[in-house]
N, C-alpha and C positions, 0 to 999 in steps of 0.2 A: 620534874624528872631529871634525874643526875644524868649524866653524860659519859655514855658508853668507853670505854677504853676495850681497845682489842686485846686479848690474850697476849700475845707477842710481846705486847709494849709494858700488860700491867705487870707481869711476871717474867720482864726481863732483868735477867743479874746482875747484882750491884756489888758485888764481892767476887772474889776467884771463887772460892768454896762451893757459890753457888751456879759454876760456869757447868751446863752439863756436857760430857761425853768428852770433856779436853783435859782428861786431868795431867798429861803430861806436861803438857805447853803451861799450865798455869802453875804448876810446880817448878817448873824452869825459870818463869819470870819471878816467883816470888825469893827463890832462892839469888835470880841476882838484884831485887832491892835488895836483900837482907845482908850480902854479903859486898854491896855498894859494885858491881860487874855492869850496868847500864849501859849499850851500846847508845851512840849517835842516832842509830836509823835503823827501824826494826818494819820487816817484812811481811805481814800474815796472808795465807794463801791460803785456800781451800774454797769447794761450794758453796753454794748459798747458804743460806740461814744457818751454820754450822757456830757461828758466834765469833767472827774474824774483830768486827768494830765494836761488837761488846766487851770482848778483851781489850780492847785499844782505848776503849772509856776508860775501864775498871783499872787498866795501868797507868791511865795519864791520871785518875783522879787517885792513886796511892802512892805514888812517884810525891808527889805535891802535899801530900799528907804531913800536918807537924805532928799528927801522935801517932804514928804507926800504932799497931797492937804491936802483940809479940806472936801473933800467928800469920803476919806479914798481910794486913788488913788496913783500907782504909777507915779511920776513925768515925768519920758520918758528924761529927760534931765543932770542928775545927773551922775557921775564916773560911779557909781552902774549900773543904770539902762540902759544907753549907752552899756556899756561891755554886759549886758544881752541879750541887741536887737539884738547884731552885736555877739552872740552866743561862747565871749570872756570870761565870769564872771568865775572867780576861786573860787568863794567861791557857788558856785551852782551845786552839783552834779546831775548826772541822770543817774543812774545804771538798766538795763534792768534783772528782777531776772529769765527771761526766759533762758537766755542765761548762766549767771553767777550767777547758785543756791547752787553752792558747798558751802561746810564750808571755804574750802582756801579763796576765793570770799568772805564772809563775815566777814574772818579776816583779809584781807588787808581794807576792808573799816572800821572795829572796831580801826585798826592802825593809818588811816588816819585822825579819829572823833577826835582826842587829839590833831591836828592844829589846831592852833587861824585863823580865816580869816585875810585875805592882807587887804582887802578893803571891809565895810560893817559893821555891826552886826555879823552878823549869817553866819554859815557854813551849809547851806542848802544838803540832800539828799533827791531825790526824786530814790524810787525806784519804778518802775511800773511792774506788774505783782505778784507780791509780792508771790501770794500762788504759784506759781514754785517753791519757796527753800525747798530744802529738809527737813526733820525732824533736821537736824542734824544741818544743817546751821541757821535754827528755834534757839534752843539751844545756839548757840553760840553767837546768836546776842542778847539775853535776858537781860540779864545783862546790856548791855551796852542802848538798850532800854529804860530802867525802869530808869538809873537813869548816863544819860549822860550828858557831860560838858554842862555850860552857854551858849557858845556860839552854840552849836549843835543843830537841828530839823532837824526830818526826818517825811517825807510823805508817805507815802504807798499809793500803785494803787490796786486795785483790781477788778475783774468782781467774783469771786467766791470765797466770805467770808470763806464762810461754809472750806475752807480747809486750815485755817490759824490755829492755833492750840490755843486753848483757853488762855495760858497764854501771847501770842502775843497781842491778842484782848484787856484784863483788863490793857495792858499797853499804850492804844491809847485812842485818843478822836474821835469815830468812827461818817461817815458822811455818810448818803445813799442817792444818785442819785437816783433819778426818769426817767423813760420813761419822753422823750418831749414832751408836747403836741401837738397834730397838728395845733390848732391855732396857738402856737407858732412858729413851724416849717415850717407852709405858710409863717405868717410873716418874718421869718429869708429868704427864699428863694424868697422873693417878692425885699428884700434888695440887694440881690446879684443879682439877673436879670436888676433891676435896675440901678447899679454898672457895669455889663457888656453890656448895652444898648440892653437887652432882653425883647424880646415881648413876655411876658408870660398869658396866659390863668389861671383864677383862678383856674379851676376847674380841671385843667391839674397839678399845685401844690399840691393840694391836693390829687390827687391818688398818688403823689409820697413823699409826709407826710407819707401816708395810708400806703405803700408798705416799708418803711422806721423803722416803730415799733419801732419808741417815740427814733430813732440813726442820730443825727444829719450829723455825718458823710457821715452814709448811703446816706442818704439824699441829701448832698450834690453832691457825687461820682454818684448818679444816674441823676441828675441834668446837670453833666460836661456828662456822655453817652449821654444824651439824647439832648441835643446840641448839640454835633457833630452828631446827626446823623437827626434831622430837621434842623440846621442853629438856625438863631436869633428870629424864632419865633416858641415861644413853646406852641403847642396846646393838647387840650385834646384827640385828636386823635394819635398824633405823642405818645404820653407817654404810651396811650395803647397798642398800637402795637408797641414798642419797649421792654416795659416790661414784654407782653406777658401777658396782664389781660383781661378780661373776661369783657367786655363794660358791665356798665348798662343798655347800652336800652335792650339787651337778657334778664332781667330780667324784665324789666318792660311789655315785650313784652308776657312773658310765665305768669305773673300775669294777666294782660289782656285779657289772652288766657281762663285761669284759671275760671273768672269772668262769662265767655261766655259760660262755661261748654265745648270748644273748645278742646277734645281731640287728634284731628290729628294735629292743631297747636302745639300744645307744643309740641309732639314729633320729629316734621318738627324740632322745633328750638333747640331741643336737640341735633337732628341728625347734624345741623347746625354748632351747640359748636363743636360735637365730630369731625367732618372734618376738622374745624380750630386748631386742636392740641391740645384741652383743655382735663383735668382729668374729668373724671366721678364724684368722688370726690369730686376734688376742685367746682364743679361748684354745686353738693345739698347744700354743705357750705354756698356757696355762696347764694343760694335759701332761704336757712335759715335765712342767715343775712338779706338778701331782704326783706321778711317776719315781720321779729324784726326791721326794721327801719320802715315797714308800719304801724307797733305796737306803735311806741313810736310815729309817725304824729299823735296819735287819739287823742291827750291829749295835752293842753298846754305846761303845765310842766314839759310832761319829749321830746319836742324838741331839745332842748341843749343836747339832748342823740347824736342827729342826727350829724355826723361828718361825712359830705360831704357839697362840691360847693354850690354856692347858686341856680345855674342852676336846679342840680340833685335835691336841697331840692324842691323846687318847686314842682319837679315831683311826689316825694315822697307826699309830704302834697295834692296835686290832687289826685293821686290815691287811698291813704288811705281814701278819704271820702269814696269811693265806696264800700270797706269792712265794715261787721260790723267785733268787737272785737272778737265775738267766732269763725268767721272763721279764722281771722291772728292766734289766740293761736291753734286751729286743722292744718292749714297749717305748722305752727314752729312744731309742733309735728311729725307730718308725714315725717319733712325731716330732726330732729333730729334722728328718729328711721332708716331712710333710712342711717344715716350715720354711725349710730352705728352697724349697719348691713352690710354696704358697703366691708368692708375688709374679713369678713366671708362667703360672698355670692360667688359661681362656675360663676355664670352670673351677673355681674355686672352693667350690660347695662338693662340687665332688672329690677334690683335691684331698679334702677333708674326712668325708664320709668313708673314703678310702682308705684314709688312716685306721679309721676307727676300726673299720673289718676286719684288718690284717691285725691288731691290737686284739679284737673278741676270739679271735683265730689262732692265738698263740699256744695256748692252752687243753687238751682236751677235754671232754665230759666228766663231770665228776663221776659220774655215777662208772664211766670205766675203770674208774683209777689212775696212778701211776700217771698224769697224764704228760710231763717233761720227759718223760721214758718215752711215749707214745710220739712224743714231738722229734724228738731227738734222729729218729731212722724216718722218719716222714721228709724224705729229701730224695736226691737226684742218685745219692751215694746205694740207695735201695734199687733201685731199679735194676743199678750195675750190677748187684751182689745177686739179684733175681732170674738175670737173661744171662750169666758171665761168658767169657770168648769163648766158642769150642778151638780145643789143641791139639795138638798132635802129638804125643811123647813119643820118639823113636831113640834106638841105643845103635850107634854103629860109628863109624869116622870117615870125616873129611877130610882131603888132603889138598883138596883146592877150590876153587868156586863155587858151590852147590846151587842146585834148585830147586824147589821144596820137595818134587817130587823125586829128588837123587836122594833129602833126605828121608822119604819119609820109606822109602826104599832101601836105602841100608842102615833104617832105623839107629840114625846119630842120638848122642845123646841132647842134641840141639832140638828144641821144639820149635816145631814151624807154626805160626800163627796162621789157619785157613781164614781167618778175616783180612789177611792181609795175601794169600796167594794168589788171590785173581790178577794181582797187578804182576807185572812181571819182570819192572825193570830192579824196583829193591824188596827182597825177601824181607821178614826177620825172623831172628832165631831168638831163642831164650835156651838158658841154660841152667838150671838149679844148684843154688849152692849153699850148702850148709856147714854151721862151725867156722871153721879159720880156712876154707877150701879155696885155692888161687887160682887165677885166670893165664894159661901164656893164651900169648894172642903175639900172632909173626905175620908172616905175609899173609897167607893163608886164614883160616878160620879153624885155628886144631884144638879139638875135644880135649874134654880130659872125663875119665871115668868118674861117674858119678857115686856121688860118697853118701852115704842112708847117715843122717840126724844121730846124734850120742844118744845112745842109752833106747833107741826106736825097738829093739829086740830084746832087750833086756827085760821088759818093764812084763812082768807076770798078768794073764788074763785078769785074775781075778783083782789084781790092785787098781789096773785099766776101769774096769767095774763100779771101782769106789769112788774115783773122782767123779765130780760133776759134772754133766754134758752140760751144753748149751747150745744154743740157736748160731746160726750168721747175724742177725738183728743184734742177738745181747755181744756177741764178739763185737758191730761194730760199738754200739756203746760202752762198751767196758775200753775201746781202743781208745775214742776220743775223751774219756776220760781221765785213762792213763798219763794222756799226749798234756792234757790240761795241770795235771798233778807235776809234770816234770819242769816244764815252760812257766807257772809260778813258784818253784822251787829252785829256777835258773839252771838247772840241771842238765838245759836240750840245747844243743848249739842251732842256730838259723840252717844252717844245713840239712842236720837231721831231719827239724822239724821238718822243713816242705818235703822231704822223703815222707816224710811217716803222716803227710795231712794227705800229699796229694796220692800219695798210693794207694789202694784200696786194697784190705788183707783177705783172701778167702779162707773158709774154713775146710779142713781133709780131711781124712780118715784118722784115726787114732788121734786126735787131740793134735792132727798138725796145720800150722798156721802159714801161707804161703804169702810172701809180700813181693810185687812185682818192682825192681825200680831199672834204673838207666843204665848208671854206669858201676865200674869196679871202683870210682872216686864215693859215690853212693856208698857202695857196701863197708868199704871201708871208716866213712862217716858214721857210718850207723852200731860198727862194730862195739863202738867206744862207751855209748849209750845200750848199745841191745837188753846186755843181762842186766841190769834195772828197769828198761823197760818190760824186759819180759818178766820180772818179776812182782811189778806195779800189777800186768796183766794178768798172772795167775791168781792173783790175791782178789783180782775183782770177778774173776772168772768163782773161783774158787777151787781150781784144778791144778793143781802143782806139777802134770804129766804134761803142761802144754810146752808145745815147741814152736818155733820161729824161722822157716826159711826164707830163703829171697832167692830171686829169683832176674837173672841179669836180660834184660834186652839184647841183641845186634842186630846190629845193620851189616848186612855182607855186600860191600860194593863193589859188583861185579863188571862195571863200568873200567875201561881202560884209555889212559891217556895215549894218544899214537902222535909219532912224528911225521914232520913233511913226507917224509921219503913213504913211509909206512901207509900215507892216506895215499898216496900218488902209487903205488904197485898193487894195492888193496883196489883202485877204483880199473886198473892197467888190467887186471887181471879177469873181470865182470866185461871188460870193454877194451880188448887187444888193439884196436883203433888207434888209442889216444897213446899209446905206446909208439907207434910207427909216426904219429905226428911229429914226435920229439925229438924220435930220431933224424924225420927230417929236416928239421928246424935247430937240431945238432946243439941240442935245450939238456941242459944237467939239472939234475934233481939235490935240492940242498939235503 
């Protein structure tokens, strides 16, 4: 019985060519043997199994090569490269700085740097793990670093730059590894099933790319488990249940569930996860990513987001037709907030289950229709538009302080809000203003005649006729729509917008549309943006007769600031008393 060699090891690269997922780094280096550019001291960085000391082989044993190719390749057949293969090369060190991080350790190899090589160029060290040496060992090796013999280069390994200590770093030519892509990583492990006449399922590859996190290694090591424990055919089943992952169809299944407003399904299939051994956790995560890849199927150009089989992509690009966009980005929301939440929460299970509700709850019944339509006024915004304030419209003028019942009495053209009359110390008033109509505002609170909307008299019964009514419902969707079209077109300054989200529009007779806000800084804000907006809202209305007022809040502060003198004759006056006191006491009033 031959003697097993691990994946990893039997199929690891002995040329650049065959370095997967780095082909920048290994074009860099080949480019400076070929054009003789060899730094002293070279730095490689990145994660694990990414191929940091496999590059460091492949360059110490082509560096030392008497026949190069001409595609800047070690030969395989030279003194040099022979002795490397068969793990005999004396002029190729490989020091482990995990083990051997003392100073002693690094001043036996500073002692050893001043040998010429037997056979070769270069006296190659590769030391891997590098930030294990102590501070001190750091220190001792410095010098010789910066500015070591001809024939000397050393390599450094590392997964965790950050703890090399700065004057190490300025003396190398530093390289950073990347995560492997999983394109790449199918392909590497398509090569090796191949190689060992395995029947591999694509899509079963790829969850173990997936599960791998851009570590070829990994990758591999999980590859050789999951072989021995299916045989020679590796399917997309066997990999899930040995790796203990959470199958796609439970998600495609609770998405579906979701669609149908089905809330005892989903929680069947949560209950389902939780029996088979899976995290509460891990599986919203999961819901989430679910979510964001049915996100990225809605768009062409961002598919190539989608890194899954081609089976699963199928599924994905089916099922995302059937969402529209605002419920995937409310779904992703719902089960990011579940996750952020997840560790903090006494009930966990409910944490969850909660999600899911509000997730099957996003959507209406098929069978009504329309159901983001249906979603959309299904808020706090309906309520308002259902109960709205009773007013007061009166026409007449104030010339100084009023109260509502002065106004409602010489029927100002100020409307007194009766949800706000009962109190008595601040009224408010509102005043309508349409077109380009100005505010003075003096001491006082002085009217100005109110001006009727362009074109309100003009517009003939029977053209009134032709355009389209609509509801208060479809006005507020067609508003928030609007609001939406201008805010991704950059169109809405921050100002307008909270005007025009936090205001609520009612609808009035003849096609007219009233918007309450604050101040005359408001109206003027809004002026800038109105006729486009109101245009965006015709068009969705589909009513070209529609108008736009606003309508200004005040506050009349009827309150008066008094001086000494003024509270002291005020109180003199209720209590003659306190007058004759002061007299006696021959007391001046400031």
């Amino acid at each position: 019985m031959s003697e097993f060699v691990v994946s990893a090891r039997k199929y690891r690269p002995s040329t650049f060519n065959t370095v997967v997922g780095q082909k920048a780094i290994t074009s860099t280096l080949k480019n400076a043997i070929r054009n003789g550019h060899l730094a002293s001291a070279f730095l490689f960085c990145g994660p694990r199994g990414v191929g940091k000391t496999t590059c460091a082989r492949i360059l110490a044993k082509t560096i030392n090569c008497f026949n190069i190719t001409e595609n800047t390749e070690a030969c395989d057949k030279c003194e040099s490269c022979v002795s490397f293969n068969e793990n005999a090369s004396f002029n190729i060190h490989e020091l482990d700085a995990a083990s051997n991080n003392s100073v002693d350790d690094i001043r036996n190899l500073v002692d050893q740097v001043r040998f010429a090589p037997q056979v070769g160029k270069y006296s190659i060290y590769i030391i891997d793990e590098v930030h294990m040496l102590s501070t001190a060992a750091f220190n001792a090796f410095l010098k010789t670093l910066e500015e070591p013999p001809t024939h000397a280069k050393f390599i450094l390994a590392t997964t965790e730059r950050h703890k090399i200590i700065p004057t190490i770093l300025s003396r190398c030519q530093i390289f950073d590894f990347k995560r492997i892509q999983i394109e790449d990583m199918v392909e590497h492990l398509l090569y090796v099933a191949k190689s060992e006449d395995i029947e591999a399922e694509q899509d079963a590859l790829h969850i173990i790319a997936q599960k791998a996190d851009g570590a070829m290694r990994d990758a591999l090591s999980m590859f050789d488990q999951i072989v021995s424990f299916a045989g020679n055919k590796l399917t997309y089943k066997a990999v899930i249940e040995n790796l203990n992952i959470l199958d796609y169809d439970y998600y495609f299944r609770i998405s579906a569930a979701a669609l149908e407003n089905n809330i005892p399904e989903a929680l069947v299939i949560f209950n389902q996860i939780l029996d088979n051994g899976f995290d509460g956790h891990n599986f919203i995560n999961g819901l989430g990513s679910h979510f964001r890849n049915l996100l990225v199927c809605k768009d062409i150009s961002t598919i190539q987001l989608l890194e899954a089989g081609q089976n699963i992509k199928d599924k994905y690009m089916e099922q995302s037709q059937r969402y529209s966009m605002e419920t995937l980005l409310r779904a992703i929301n719902i089960t990011n907030k579940c996750d952020i939440n997840y560790k903090t929460s006494k009930n966990q299970r409910l944490q969850v289950e909660l999600a899911l509700m509000q997730v099957c709850s996003l959507t209406g019944s098929p069978q009504q229709g329309e159901p983001e339509k249906k979603n959309l006024i299904n808020n706090p915004a309906k309520r308002e538009i259902e109960n709205p304030k009773p007013n007061v419209i009166a026409q007449a003028n104030l010339t100084g302080p009023a109260t509502v019942k002065e106004a409602e009495k010489k029927q100002d053209v100020f409307v007194a809000d009766k949800s706000v009359a009962k109190e008595p110390v601040t009224p408010v008033y509102k005043k309508i203003i349409s077109g380009t109509t100005s505010i003075n505002a003096t001491s006082g609170l002085k009217a100005e005649q109110q001006k009727t909307p362009a074109n309100a008299d003009t517009i003939s019964p029977e053209i009134k006729k032709a355009e389209k009514n609509f509801t208060q419902e479809e006005l507020i969707v067609a508003w928030q729509t609007a609001i939406k079209e201008l805010q991704q077109e950059n169109k809405l300054s921050s100002f307008a917008y909270t005007a025009l989200t936090v205001n609520k529009p009612v609808l009035k007779e003849n096609f007219l549309i009233e918007l309450e806000i604050d101040n005359l800084a408001t109206e003027k804000a809004l002026d800038a943006e109105k006729l486009e907006f109101l245009e965006l809202l015709r068009k969705e209305l589909g009513n070209s007769e529609l108008k736009l007022n606003t309508i200004i809040h005040y506050v009349a502060d009827t309150k008066k600031l008094y001086t000494q003198r003024e509270k002291f004759l005020h109180m003199a006056e209720k209590n003659p008393t306190i007058n004759k006191f002061r007299q006696q006491l021959d007391l001046e009033i400031d």
